[in-house]
C-alpha positions as CSV (number, residue, x, y, z in Angstrom):
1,X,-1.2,-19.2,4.0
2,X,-4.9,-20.5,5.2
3,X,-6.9,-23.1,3.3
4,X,-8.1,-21.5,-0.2
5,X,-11.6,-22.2,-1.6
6,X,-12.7,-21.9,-5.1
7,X,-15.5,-19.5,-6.1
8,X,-17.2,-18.4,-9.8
9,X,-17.3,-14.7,-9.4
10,X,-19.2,-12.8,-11.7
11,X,-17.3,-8.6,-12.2
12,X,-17.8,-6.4,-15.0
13,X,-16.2,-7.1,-18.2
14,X,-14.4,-3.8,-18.5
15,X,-12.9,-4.7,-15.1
16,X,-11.5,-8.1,-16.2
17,X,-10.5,-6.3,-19.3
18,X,-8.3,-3.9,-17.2
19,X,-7.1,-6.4,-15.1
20,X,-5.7,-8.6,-17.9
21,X,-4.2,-5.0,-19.9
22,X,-2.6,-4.8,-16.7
23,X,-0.9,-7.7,-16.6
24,X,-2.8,-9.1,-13.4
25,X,-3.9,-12.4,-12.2
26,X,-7.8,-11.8,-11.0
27,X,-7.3,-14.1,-8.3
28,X,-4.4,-11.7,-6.5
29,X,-6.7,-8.8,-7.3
30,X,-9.5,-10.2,-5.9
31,X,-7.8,-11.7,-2.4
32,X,-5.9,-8.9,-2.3
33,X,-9.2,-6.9,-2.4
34,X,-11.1,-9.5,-0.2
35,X,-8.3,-9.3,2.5
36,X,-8.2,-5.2,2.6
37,X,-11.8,-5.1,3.4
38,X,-11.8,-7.9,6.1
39,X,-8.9,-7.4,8.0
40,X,-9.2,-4.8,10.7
41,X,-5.3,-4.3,10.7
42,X,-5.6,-2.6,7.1
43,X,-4.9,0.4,6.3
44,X,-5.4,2.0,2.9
45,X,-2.9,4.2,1.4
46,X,-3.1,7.0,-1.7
47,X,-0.6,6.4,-4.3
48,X,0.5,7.4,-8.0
49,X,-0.4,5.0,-10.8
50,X,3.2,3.5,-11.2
51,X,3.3,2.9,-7.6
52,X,0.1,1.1,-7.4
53,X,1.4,-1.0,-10.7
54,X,4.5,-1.7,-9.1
55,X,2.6,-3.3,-5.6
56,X,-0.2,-5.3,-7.9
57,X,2.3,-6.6,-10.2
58,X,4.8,-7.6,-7.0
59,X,2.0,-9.3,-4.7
60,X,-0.3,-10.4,-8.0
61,X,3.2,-12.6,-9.1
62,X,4.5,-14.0,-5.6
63,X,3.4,-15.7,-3.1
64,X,4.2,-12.4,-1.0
65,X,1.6,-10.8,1.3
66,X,1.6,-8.0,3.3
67,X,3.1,-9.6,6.3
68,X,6.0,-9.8,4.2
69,X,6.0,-6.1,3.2
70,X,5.4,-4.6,6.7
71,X,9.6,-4.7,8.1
72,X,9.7,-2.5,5.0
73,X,6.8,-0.6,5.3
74,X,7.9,-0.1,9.2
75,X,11.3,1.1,7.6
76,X,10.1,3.8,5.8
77,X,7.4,5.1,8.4
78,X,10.6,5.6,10.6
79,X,12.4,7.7,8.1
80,X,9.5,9.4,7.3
81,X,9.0,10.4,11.1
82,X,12.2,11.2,12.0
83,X,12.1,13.8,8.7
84,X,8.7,15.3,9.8
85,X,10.3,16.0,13.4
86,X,13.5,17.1,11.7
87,X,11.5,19.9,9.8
88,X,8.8,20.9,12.3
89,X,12.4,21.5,14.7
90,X,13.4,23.6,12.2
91,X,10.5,25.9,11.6
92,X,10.1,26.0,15.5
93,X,14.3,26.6,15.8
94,X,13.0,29.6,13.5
95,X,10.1,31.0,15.1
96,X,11.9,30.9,18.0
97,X,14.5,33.3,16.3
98,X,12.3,35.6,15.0
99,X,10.6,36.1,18.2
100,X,14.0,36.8,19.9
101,X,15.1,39.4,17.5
């Protein structure tokens, strides 16, 4: 990990509030936050409320980043293709058939 530097930061207290319900360290949230918006290689995913939970609590309590999530994230966008061409093979296998009878 790169040299850290230690800022005051002033937020909202409603989102401090919610950070600290959540269980959160501010200082994950807020490199976390920091690194999403200055990295070029980030992308930005949609997900459920438990999922997001899950991630903060995981990266907010280790010393994990992304780096370390990406084999797994790499894993997954794998599976996930080879089930999108598995069902667009089938719809086409089908059209096909109807089209022959």
């Amino acid at each position: 990990m790169s040299e850290m530097k230690r800022v005051n930061v002033h937020i909202p207290t409603e989102y401090y509030e919610s950070i600290m319900e959540q269980g959160l360290k501010l200082s994950g949230v807020i490199r976390e936050a920091l690194e999403d918006q200055l990295n070029p290689n980030t992308i930005t995913l949609s997900v459920s409320k438990k999922t997001h939970k899950t991630y903060m609590e995981l990266f907010s309590a280790t010393d994990c980043n992304d780096k370390d999530f990406e084999p797994y994230l790499r894993e997954a966008l794998q599976k996930f293709v080879t089930d999108i061409i598995s069902k667009r093979s089938d719809t086409l296998q089908s059209i096909k058939e109807e089209l022959e009878k």
